[in-house]
C-alpha positions, -999 to +999 in steps of 0.1 A: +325+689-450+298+716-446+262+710-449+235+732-469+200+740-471+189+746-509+157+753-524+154+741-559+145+765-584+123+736-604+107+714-584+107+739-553+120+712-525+141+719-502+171+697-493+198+697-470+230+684-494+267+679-480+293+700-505+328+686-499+341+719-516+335+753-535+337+742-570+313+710-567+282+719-578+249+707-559+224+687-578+186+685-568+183+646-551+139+646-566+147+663-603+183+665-608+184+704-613+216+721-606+195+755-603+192+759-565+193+785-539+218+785-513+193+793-481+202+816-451+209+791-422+195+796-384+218+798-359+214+784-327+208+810-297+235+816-273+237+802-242+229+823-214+253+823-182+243+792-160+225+773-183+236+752-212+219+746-246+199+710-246+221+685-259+206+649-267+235+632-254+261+629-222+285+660-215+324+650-224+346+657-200+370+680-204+400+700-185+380+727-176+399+759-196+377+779-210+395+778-241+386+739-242+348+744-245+340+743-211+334+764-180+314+797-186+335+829-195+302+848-186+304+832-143 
């Protein structure tokens, strides 16, 4: 289930809301508007060869494979 950022058109606050699907419509959590703005989201910057993105917790471990989500494809 894919989390958004919306502004609200109203009060103008911006909230992050979980939408389980494409016909639900959001609902503003402070003034129960439905007019909000879907807001471009950040991604996070690649990693660069040799050096992994900070995580908060302990790497899992894995086979290895590429394909798996380990290993660098860039080494």
């Amino acid at each position: 289930m894919p989390l958004y950022e919306y502004q609200c058109q109203s009060c103008q606050e911006t909230v992050e809301l979980l939408v389980r699907n494409s016909t639900e419509q959001p609902i503003c959590p402070k003034c129960g508007s439905s007019k909000l703005d879907k807001q471009l989201s950040v991604a996070a910057p690649p990693a660069i060869a040799g050096h992994a993105l900070p995580t908060t917790s302990a790497p899992v471990p894995t086979c290895g494979r590429p394909q798996c989500g380990s290993g660098c494809m860039f080494d």
